[in-house]
BADO-478218 format. One record per residue (C-alpha): residue in one letter; x, y, z; residue number from 1. Coordinates in steps of 0.5 Angstrom, whole numbers, plus 500, padded with zeros to 3 digits. Each point is the difference from the previous one (the first is absolute). Last residue first. Layout:
N
  residuo   px   py   pz  num
        A    X    Y    Z  NUM
...
***
This chain:
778
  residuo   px   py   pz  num
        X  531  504  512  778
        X  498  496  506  777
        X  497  505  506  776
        X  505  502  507  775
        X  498  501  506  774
        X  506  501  505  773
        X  499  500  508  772
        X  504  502  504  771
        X  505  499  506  770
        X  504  505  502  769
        X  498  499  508  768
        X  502  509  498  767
        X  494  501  495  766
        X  495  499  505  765
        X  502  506  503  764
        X  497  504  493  763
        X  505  503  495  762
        X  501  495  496  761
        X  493  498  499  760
        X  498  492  503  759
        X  499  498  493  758
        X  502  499  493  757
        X  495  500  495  756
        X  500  499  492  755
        X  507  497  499  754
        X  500  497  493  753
        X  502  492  500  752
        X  504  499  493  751
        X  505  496  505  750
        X  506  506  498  749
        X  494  504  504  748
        X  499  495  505  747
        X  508  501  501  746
        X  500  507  500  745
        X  495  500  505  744
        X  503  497  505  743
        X  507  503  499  742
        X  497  507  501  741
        X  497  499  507  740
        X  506  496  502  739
        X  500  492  500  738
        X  501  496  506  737
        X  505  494  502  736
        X  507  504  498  735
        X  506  496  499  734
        X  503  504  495  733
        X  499  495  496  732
        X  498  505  495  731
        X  493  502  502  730
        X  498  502  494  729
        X  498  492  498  728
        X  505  496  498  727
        X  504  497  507  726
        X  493  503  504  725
        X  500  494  505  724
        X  506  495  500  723
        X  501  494  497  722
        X  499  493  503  721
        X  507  496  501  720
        X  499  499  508  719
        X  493  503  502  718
        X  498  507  499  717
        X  500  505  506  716
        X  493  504  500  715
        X  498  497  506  714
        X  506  503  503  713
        X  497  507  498  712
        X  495  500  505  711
        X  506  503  505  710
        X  504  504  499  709
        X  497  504  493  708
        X  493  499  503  707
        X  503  504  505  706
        X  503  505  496  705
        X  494  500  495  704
        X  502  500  493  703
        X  496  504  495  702
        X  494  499  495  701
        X  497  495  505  700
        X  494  497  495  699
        X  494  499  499  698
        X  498  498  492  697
        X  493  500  497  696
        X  500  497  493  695
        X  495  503  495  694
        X  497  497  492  693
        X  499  504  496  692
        X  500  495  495  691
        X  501  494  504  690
        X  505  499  504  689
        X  504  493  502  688
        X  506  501  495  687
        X  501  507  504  686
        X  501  495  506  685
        X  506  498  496  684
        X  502  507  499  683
        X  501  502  506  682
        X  503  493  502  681
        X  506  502  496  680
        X  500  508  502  679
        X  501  497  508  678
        X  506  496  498  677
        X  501  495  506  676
        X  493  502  502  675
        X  499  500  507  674
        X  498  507  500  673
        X  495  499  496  672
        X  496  496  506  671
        X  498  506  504  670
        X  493  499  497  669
        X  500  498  492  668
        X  492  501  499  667
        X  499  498  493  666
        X  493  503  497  665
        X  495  499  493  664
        X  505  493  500  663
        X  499  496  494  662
        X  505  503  494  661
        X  505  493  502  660
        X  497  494  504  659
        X  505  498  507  658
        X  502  493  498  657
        X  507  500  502  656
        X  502  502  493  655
        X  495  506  501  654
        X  504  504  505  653
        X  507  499  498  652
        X  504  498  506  651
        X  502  505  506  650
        X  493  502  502  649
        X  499  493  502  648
        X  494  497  499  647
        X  496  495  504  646
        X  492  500  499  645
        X  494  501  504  644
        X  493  502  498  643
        X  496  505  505  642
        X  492  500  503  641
        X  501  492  501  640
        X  504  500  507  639
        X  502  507  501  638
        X  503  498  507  637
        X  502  493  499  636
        X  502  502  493  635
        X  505  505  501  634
        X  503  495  505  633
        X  501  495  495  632
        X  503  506  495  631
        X  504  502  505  630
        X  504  493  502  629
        X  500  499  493  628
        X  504  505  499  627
        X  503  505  493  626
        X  494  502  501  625
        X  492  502  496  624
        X  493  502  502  623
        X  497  499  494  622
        X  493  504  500  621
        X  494  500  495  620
        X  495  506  503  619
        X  493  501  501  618
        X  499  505  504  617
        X  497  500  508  616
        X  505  503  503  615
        X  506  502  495  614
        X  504  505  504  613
        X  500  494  506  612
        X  502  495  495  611
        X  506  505  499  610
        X  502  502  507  609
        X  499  492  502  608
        X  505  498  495  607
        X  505  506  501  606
        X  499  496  507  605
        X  501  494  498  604
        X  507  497  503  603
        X  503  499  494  602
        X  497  504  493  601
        X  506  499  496  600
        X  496  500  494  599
        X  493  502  500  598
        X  496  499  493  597
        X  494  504  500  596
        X  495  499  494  595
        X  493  504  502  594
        X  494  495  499  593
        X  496  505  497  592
        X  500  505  495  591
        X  505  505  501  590
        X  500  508  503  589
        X  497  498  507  588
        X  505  494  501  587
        X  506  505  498  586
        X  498  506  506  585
        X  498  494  506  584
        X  507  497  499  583
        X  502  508  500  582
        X  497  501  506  581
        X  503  492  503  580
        X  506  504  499  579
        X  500  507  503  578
        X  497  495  506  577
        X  506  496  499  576
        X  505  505  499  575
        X  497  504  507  574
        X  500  494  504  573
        X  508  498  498  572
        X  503  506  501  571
        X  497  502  507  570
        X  502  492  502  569
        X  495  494  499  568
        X  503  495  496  567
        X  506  499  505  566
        X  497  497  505  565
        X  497  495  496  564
        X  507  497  496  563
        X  501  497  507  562
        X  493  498  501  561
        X  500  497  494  560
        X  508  496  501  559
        X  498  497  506  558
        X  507  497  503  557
        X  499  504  507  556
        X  506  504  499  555
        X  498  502  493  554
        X  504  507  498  553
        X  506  497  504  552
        X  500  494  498  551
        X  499  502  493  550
        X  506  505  502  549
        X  504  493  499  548
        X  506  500  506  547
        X  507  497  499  546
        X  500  502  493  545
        X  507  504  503  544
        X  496  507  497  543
        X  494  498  505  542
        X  504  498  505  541
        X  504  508  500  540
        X  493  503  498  539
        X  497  497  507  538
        X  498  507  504  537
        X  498  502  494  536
        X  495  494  499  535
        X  497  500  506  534
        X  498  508  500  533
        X  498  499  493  532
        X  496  494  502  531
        X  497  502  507  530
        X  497  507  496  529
        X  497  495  494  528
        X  497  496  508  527
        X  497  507  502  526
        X  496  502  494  525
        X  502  504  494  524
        X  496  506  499  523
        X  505  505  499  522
        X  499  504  507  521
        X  501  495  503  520
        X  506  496  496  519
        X  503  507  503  518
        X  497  500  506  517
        X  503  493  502  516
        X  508  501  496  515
        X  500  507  505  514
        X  497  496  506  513
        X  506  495  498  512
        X  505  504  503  511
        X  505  501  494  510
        X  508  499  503  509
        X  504  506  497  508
        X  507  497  498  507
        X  498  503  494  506
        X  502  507  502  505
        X  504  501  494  504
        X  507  499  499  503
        X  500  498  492  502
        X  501  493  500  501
        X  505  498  494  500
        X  500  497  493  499
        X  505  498  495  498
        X  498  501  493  497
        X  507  502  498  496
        X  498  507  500  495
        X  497  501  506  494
        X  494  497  503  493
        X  496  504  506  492
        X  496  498  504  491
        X  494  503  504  490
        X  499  505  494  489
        X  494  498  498  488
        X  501  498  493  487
        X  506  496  504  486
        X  495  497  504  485
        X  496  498  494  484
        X  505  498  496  483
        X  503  495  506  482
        X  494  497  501  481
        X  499  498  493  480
        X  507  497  500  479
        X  497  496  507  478
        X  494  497  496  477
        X  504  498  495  476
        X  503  496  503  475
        X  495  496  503  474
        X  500  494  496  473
        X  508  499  502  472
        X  499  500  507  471
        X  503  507  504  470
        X  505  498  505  469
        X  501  506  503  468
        X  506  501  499  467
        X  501  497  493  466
        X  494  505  499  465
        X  503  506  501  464
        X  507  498  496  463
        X  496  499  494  462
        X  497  506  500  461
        X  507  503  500  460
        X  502  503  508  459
        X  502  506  502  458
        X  502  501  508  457
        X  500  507  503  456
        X  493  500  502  455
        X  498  492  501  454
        X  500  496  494  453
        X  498  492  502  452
        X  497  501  506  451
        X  497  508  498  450
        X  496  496  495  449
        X  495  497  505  448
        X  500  507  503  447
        X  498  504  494  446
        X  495  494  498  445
        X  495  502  507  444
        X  502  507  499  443
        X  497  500  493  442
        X  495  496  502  441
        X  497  504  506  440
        X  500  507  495  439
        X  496  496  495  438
        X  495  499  504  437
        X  500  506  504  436
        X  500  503  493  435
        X  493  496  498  434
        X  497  503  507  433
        X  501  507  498  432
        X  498  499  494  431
        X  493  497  503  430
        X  499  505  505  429
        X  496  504  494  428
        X  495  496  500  427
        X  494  504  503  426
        X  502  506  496  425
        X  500  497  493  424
        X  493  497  501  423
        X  495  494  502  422
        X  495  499  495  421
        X  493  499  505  420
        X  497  494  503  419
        X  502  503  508  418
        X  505  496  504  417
        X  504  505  503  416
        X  503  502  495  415
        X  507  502  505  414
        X  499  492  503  413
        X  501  498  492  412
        X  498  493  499  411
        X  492  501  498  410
        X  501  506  495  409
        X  505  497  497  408
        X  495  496  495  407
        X  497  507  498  406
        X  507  502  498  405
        X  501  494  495  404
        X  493  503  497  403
        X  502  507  499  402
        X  506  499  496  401
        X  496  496  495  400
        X  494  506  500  399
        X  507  504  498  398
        X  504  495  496  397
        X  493  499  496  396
        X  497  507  499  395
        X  507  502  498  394
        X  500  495  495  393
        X  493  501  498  392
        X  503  508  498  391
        X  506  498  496  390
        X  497  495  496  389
        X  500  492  501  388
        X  498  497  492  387
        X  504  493  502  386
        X  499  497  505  385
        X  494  502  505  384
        X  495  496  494  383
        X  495  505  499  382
        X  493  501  503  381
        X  494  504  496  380
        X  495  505  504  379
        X  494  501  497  378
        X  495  507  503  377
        X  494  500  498  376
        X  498  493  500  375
        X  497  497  494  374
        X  494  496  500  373
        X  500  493  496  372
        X  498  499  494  371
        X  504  496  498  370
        X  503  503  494  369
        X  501  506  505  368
        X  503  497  506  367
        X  505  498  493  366
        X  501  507  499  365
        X  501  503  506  364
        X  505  495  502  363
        X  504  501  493  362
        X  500  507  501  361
        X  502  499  508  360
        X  505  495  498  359
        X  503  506  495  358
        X  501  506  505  357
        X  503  495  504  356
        X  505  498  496  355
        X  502  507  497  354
        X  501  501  508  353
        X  504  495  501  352
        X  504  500  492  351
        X  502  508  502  350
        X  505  498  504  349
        X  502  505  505  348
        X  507  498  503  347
        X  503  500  507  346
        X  507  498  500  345
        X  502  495  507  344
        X  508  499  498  343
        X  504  500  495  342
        X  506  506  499  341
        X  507  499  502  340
        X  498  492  498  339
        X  499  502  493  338
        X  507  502  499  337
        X  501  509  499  336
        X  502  503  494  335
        X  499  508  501  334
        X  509  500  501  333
        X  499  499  491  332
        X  498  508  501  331
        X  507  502  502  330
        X  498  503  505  329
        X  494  498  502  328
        X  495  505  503  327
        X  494  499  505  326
        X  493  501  501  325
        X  494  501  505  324
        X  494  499  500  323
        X  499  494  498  322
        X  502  498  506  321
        X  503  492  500  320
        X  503  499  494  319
        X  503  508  499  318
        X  500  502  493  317
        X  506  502  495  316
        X  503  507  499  315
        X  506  497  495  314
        X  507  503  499  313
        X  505  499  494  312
        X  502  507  501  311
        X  500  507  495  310
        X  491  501  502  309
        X  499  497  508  308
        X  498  507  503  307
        X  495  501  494  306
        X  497  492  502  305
        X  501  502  508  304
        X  495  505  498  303
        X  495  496  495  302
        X  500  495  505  301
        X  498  504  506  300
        X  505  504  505  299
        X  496  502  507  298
        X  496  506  501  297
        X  493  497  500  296
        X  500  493  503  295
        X  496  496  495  294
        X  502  503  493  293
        X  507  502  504  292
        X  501  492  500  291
        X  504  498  506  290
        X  508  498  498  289
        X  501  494  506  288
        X  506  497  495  287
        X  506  502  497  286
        X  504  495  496  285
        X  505  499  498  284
        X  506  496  495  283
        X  507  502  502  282
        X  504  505  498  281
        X  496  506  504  280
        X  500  506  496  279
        X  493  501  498  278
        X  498  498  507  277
        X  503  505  503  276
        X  496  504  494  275
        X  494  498  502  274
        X  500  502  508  273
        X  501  508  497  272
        X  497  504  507  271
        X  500  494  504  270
        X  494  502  505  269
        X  496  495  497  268
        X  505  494  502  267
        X  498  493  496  266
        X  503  495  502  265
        X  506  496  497  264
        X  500  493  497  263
        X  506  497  497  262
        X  498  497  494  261
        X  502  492  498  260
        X  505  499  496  259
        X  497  498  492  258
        X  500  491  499  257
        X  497  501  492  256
        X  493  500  499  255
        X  496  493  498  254
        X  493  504  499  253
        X  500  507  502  252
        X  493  502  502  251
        X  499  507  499  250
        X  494  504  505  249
        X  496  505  499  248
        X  496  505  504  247
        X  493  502  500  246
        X  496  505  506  245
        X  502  506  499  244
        X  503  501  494  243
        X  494  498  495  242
        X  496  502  505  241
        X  501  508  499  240
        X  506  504  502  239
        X  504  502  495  238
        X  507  500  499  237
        X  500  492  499  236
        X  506  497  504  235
        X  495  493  501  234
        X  505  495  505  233
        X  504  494  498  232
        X  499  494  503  231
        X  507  495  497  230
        X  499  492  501  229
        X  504  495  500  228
        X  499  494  496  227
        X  503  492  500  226
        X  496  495  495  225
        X  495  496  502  224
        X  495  505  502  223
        X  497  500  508  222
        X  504  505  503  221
        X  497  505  494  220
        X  493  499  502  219
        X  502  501  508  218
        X  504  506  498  217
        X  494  503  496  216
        X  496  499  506  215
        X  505  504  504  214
        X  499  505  495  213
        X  494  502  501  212
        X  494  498  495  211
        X  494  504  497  210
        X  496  495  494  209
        X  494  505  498  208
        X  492  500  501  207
        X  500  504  506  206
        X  494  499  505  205
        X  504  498  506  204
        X  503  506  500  203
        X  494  506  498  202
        X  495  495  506  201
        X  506  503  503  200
        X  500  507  499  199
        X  493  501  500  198
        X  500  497  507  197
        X  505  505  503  196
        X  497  506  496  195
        X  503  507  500  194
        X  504  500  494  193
        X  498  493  495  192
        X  505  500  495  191
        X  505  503  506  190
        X  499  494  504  189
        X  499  495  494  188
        X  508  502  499  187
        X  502  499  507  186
        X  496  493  500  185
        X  502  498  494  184
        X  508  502  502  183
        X  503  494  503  182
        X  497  496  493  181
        X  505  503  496  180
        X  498  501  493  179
        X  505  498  495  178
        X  503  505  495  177
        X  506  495  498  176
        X  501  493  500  175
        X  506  500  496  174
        X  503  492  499  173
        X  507  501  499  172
        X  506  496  496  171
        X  506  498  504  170
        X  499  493  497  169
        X  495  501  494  168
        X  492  500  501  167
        X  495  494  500  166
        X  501  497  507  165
        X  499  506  503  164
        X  493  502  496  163
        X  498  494  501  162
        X  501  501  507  161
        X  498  506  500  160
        X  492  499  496  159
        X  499  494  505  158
        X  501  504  506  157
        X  496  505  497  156
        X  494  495  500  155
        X  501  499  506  154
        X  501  507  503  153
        X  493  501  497  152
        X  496  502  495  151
        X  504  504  495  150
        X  498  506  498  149
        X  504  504  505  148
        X  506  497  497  147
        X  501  503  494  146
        X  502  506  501  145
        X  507  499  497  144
        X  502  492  499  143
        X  506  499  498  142
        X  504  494  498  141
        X  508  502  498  140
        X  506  496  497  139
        X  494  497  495  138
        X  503  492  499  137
        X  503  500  493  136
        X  500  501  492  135
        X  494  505  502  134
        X  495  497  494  133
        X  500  494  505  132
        X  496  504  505  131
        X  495  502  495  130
        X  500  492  499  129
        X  499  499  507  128
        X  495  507  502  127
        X  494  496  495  126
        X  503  493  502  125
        X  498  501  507  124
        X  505  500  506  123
        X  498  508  502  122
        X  494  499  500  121
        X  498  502  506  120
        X  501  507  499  119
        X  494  500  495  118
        X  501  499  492  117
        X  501  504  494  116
        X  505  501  496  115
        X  505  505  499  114
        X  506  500  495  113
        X  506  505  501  112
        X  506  499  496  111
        X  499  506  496  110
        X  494  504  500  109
        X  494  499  495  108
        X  495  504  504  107
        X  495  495  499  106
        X  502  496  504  105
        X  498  505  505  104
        X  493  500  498  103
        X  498  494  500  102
        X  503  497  507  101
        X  497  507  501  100
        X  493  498  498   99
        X  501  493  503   98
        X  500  502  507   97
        X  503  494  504   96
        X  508  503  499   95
        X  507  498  498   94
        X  505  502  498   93
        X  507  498  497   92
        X  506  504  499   91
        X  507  499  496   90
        X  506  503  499   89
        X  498  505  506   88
        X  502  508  500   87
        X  495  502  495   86
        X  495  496  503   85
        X  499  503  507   84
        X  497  506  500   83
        X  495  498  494   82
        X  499  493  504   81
        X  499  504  507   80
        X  493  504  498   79
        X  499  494  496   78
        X  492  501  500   77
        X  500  495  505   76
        X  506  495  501   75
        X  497  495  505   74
        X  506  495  499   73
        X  507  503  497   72
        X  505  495  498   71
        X  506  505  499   70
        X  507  497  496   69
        X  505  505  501   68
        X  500  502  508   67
        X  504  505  502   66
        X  498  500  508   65
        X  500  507  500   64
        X  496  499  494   63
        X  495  498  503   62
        X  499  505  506   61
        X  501  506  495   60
        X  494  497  496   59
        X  496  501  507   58
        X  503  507  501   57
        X  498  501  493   56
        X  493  498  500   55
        X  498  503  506   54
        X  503  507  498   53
        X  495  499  494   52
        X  494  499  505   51
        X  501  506  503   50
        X  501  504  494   49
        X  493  497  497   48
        X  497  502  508   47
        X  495  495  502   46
        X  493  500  496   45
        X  495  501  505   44
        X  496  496  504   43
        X  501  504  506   42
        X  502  495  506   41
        X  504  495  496   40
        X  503  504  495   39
        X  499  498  493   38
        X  505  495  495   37
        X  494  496  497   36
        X  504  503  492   35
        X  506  503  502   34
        X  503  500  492   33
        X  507  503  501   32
        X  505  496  495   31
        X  495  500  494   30
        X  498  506  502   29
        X  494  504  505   28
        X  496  494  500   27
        X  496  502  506   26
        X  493  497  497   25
        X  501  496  494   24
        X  494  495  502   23
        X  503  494  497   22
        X  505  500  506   21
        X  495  500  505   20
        X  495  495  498   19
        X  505  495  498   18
        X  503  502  508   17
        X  493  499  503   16
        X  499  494  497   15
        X  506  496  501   14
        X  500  503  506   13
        X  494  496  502   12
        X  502  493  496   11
        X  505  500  505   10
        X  496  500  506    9
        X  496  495  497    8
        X  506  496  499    7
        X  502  500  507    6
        X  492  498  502    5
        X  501  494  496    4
        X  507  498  504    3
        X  496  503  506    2
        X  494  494  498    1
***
């Protein structure tokens, strides 16, 4: 049905750009013809001398790339073709309006063939054979103004890495004059003056694809070929929409290994902060520029351009404000890795609202076959996969935000147990409690590595764990260990890679009360706080293996319970109950039975938070792990509501039986962490998802000291096992836990896009770092 709505929306802009073109209105010359170019909020024609301008600072970003062979998608009435074409040796365009298609083969212009053909087809014949007329691979793919008409980032996706794969290595795929979603609402608000409601009906209502760059990013981690990614700001001398709220962004395919550049922040009170950098030998980049069109009296881009005039210099966009700008100098110091910029992006995808729109005719028109009364008001679901727009997914964080603080209500004494969303203020204990934490660890590491390296005495790693006769399995434990103190600055390394202790007051002795109000206040229970005061007080056994920390964790032998008391912690409770929302959120999107499939799901309770959300709804539920003493106790609980099988998240998934394109939903809850190459079972579990299809991960995105010192013993490998995260962004750096940028790079390189990631950075459930990710199948 989406695939049959895709080819809808398509058709639709077919029509409105046949129509517009073969109407003649707005072409001024062959190289100027601005039919359909009007300003948003008054109708009118834009400016011929403004779109000029747009077109020369577009076709200065191409040639700046010095292309020879150009394959444009979407080139219109070939405001860039007549630019662009006596500087190529060859050109291609294509557009969907037969009647420039028409027109501009017409021309009769030298080396330059237009066909007609929608972005996606790129790999069809048509496009192929005018592509052979080039006598090799394009070196430059652009796409300037185009993608607004695309009906979603999937299908944008699929337009790129086609694109990627297509063009020449150290060619470029431009894609320029981009709306960037961040700026929807700012831009409807000055639409709609003095009305709130207007101004977001106006947002969600847009029939064009905006996206920000770190959806861009996500795309592009995702191809088959190494890209990086340069954000080039709009440096139009007037201010209207088309230099507020655009930019465009150069995809380097395969480019060569360039120095890194140095970054310098931006100084306003610098009488010439420019022209330093201008003297500088090495690659540059100024960064935290505020945008005199948002902030009056600041640079804009259009004055930073002028100021840049004689050097190789660029204005660039921020990837994280939109407000603010940057400059690069030389200009190839903008290519940025991927990685630098994925994260959560918050697109609006016109195919939800277009799907909507349509299910609502379709509803209407088959109540009225039937003779059936039509309702007055008709809404339509969409899957929540693919089609998310800005708005629905602000909607979702924030009501999926709420749901995990109401479940906090009734564990906080400062909530006082009433059945509302607790707030910011009454957790603002808990970085103070995460600090005390940390602060018990490194104190309680210091002193242990202080037997072996006391002040005054350096000593090789090697050395350190020869004295305290460290088992070969937990090696790495130590050598993370030590990486951490030295970050610290409690150990100091010197050049030869020998450490010592710095003095400190690590001889400090923790009383327990400090240990027992911090687990306190973070939720955990009184025995967690007799593990990790056991444990501690144990480290040199349990390095010799003379001790298991499972006896520890489980003194009594009963593993559940055990596992049990950690369930319920202030991180936990909230991302279960944010979960099982979001379980409840899909279930109410798709047609009955929801397919979930759980991996790693261990002692139960991000089962029991998921099953919860669901209710009553019907749902076919795989409860899966790597052992058969979790599933057999799954079952005891569960009994018949649930299926159960073993997989293991560090083999393919499908080989092991699991169905492939099957699941609407995987949970992965703490369990990526264990993968020994976390971007590997990604994908695996991408193979699991239908279309659209979510994967709902929670996971800490940082170390825990005292996890660090204490639960990471379960983690040691057995003789001749490989370590966790040799290959993935780990490193083999012996860290256990992802950070927040890695995570989302390694499902974006999955083909899974990031769509929500909760709790908020700036909120005091951020400081336990464990999150919760969802991600929907590209």
């Amino acid at each position: 049905m989406l695939g049959d709505l895709v080819a809808e929306h398509l058709e639709h802009w077919g029509e409105v750009y046949d129509w517009t073109y073969s109407s003649g209105q707005g072409a001024h010359r062959p190289d100027l013809d601005l039919s359909g170019w009007r300003a948003t909020d008054t109708g009118r024609p834009l400016p011929a001398g403004h779109m000029a301008e747009w077109a020369d600072r577009t076709t200065e970003l191409v040639l700046r790339h010095q292309p020879s062979h150009l394959l444009e998608l979407g080139c219109g009435t070939g405001m860039l073709l007549h630019r662009l074409h006596p500087r190529l040796k060859g050109y291609v365009g294509t557009d969907i309006a037969e009647h420039v298609v028409t027109r501009l083969n017409g021309l009769g212009l030298d080396g330059v063939t237009v066909v007609r053909a929608a972005a996606h087809e790129i790999n069809g014949s048509t496009v192929r054979t005018a592509v052979a007329r080039l006598g090799g691979r394009p070196d430059c793919v652009l796409l300037n103004s185009v993608t607004q008409c695309f009906p979603s980032v999937e299908y944008l996706a699929a337009v790129l890495h086609d694109a990627i794969d297509l063009v020449a290595p150290g060619g470029t795929v431009v894609v320029g004059d981009v709306r960037h979603s961040g700026l929807l609402d700012e831009h409807c608000r000055l639409l709609e003056p003095g009305s709130a409601d207007r101004a977001a009906q106006r947002a969600v209502a847009d029939t064009e694809l905006l996206f920000d760059p770190a959806t861009l990013a996500v795309v592009v981690a995702s191809a088959s070929r190494r890209v990086t990614i340069s954000l080039f700001a709009k440096t139009l001398t007037i201010d209207t929409e088309l230099n507020r709220y655009r930019f465009d962004a150069v995809l380097h395919v395969e480019p060569p290994d360039d120095p890194p550049a140095t970054l310098q922040l931006w100084d306003p009170f610098r009488l010439d902060p420019l022209a330093q950098l201008a003297e500088s030998a090495r690659p540059v980049r100024l960064v935290g520029i505020p945008n005199g069109l948002f902030e009056p009296g600041a640079p804009t881009g259009a004055s930073l351009r002028a100021a840049l005039a004689g050097t190789e210099g660029a204005v660039l966009l921020d990837p994280d404000d939109p407000k603010r700008l940057q400059v690069a100098i030389p200009a190839a110091a903008a290519a940025t890795p991927p990685d630098a910029l994925v994260g959560v992006g918050r697109p609006h995808e016109p195919l939800g609202a277009f799907a909507r729109a349509r299910l609502a005719e379709v509803a209407r028109r088959e109540l009225r076959r039937a003779e059936l009364p039509i309702p007055a008001e008709l809404t339509a679901q969409i899957p929540s996969g693919p089609a998310h727009d800005a708005v629905s997914v602000t909607h979702e964080a924030v009501n999926t935000d709420q749901a995990g603080r109401l479940a906090l209500a009734g564990m906080i004494p400062a909530a006082k147990r009433t059945p509302e969303p607790v707030p910011d203020a009454v957790l603002a204990h808990l970085p103070q409690a995460v600090r005390r934490f940390d602060e018990i660890a490194l104190r309680a590491l210091t002193r242990l590595v202080a037997d072996a390296a006391p002040p005054g005495r350096l000593q090789t790693a090697e050395q350190i764990m020869a004295t305290l006769g460290v088992a070969s399995r937990h090696e790495w434990i130590v050598r993370r260990w030590l990486e951490v103190l030295t970050t610290e600055g409690l150990v100091r390394r010197d050049p030869g890679g020998r450490f010592g202790v710095v003095a400190t007051d690590a001889s400090v002795q923790d009383d327990e009360a400090s240990l027992d109000r911090a687990c306190a206040e973070l939720g955990y229970p009184e025995q967690m706080a007799t593990f990790f005061r056991t444990a501690l007080a144990r480290l040199p056994e349990l390095l010799r293996d003379e001790i298991m920390a499972q006896a520890l964790l489980f003194p009594d032998g009963d593993l559940l319970t055990s596992l049990s008391k950690d369930q319920n912690n202030v991180s936990n409770t909230y991302l279960n109950a944010a979960m099982g929302h979001l379980m409840a959120r899909a279930a109410a999107t798709r047609a009955e039975p929801l397919r979930v499939v759980e991996l790693g799901g261990g002692a139960g309770g991000s089962t029991a938070a998921a099953l919860d959300g669901l209710g009553d709804t019907k749902a076919d539920y795989l409860f899966t792990d790597v052992s058969r003493f979790f599933t057999m106790a799954a079952e005891d609980r569960f009994g018949d509501r649930l299926r159960y099988a073993l997989l293991d998240i560090n083999a393919d998934l499908v080989t092991q039986g699991a169905v492939r394109g099957a699941a609407d939903v995987v949970i992965a809850a703490n369990v990526l962490h264990c993968a020994r190459h976390a971007g590997r079972s990604l994908r695996w579990i991408r193979e699991l998802l239908a279309p659209g299809g979510l994967v709902v991960v929670t996971e800490a995105i940082r170390e825990h000291y005292l996890v660090l010192a204490t639960m990471q013993f379960l983690l040691s490998p057995r003789e001749g096992e490989p370590h966790l995260g040799v290959g993935d962004r780990r490193g083999g750096t012996g860290r256990v836990f992802l950070t927040g940028r890695e995570l989302p790079a390694e499902l974006a390189d999955a083909g899974l896009r990031p769509i929500l990631e909760l709790p908020r950075a700036d909120s005091p459930l951020a400081s336990p770092a464990q999150h919760l990710f969802v991600a929907a199948r590209l």
